[in-house]
N, C-alpha and C positions, 0 to 999 in steps of 0.2 A: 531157883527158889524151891524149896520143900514145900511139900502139900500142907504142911500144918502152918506155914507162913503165907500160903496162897488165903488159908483160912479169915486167918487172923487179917489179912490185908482187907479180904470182903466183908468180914463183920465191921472194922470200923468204914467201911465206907457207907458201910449201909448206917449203922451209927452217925454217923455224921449228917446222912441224907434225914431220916426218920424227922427234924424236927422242921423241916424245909414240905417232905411229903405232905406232913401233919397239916401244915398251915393254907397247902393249897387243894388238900380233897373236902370234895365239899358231903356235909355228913347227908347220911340217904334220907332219900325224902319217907314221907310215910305215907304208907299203901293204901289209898282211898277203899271207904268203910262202905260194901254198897249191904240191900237185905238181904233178907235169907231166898229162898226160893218158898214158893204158897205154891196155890192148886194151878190147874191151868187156864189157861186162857178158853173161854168159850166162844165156839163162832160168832156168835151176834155180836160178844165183846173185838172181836178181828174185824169184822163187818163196820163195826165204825172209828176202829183207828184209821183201816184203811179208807173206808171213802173222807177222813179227814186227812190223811196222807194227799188222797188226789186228789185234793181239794185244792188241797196249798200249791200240785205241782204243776196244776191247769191254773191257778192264780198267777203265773209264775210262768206259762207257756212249755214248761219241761215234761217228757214224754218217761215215764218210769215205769219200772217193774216194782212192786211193794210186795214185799210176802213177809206173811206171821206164822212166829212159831212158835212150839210150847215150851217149859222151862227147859224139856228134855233134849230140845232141837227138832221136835219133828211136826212137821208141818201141819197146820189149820186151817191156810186162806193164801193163798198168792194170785195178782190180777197184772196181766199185763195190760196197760195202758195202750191204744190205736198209736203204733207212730213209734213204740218203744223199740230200742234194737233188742234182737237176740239177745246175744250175751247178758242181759240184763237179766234175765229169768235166772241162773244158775249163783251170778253174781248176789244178788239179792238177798237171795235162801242162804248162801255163806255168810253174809252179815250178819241176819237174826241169825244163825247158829251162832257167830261167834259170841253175840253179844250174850247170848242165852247160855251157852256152855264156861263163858268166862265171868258172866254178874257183872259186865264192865261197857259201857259204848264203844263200838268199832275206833272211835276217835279217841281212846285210850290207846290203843296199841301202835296207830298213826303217830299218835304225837312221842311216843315212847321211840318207835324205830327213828323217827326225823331227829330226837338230842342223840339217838346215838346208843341208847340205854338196852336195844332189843334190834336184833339181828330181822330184816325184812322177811326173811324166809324162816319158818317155823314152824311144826306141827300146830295142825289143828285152829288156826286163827287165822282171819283174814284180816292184814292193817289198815284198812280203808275205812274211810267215814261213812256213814252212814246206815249203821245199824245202831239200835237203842234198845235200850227195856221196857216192858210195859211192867209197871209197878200199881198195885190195885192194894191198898191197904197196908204199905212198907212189905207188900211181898211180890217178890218175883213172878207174875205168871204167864211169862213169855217173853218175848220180843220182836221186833218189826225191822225189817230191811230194806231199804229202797236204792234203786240202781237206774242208770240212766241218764245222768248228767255228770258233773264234776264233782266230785268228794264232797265239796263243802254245800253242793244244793242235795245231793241225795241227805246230806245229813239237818238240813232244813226240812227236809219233808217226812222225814222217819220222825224228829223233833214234836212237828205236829201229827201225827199217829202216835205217839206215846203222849201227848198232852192231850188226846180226845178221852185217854183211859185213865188219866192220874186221877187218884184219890186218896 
């Protein structure tokens, strides 16, 4: 077969495919709208996301690392909890970075890598639950991390550390 009938054999195949593709890609979703970034977060404001972090996470019996960070990524206020493992401390501080350097909750990029849509391994973001924003007037000025239990309870307790600060 000549290259120019190799051609022509794959355009109509693909022709042919095209109205089969069409009917089963599903069209992309749209990019949730988060604010802008504001000023930063001030200590006293880290001081009572997190003691309402550990609030929840001793209601709860869970031993956590919580740390706040500014919109920048760089850090305010991180407490380790009596009883928290190690690895939580570094864990933690990567969640508020991510959530802070991307405007998005850590359980954005979690639920994004689990359909499949975002490769596990990435610069720059860590895909685990439990980092959030702390949003004070529809603006960015920080965010909160919590480490030390399973995905879904760090992201209960970061949840309530960012609802001590919404306004």
């Amino acid at each position: 077969m000549k290259p120019t009938a190799h051609l022509a054999a794959l355009a109509l195949a693909l022709a042919l495919a095209a109205p089969v593709m069409a009917q089963t890609a599903a069209p992309p979703a749209a990019a949730p709208v988060y604010p802008p970034y504001g000023r930063s977060v001030s200590l006293a404001e880290a001081k009572v996301a997190v003691a309402a972090a550990q609030a929840e996470a001793v209601r709860n019996g869970w031993f956590m690392v919580i740390t706040v960070v500014e919109p920048n990524g760089a850090l305010v206020l991180s407490e380790k909890m009596d009883g928290a493992q190690y690895g939580s401390n570094d864990v933690a501080r990567r969640k508020a970075e991510t959530s802070a350097n991307f405007r998005r909750p850590t359980l954005f990029f979690q639920d994004a890598v689990k359909g499949g849509t975002l490769n596990a391994i990435f610069t720059g973001a860590l895909a685990i639950e439990g980092g959030e924003l702390l949003i004070i007037d529809n603006r960015i000025v920080g965010a909160i991390g919590a480490s030390g239990g399973s995905g879904a309870q760090d992201g209960v307790v970061a949840r309530a550390g960012a609802a001590a600060l919404a306004k």
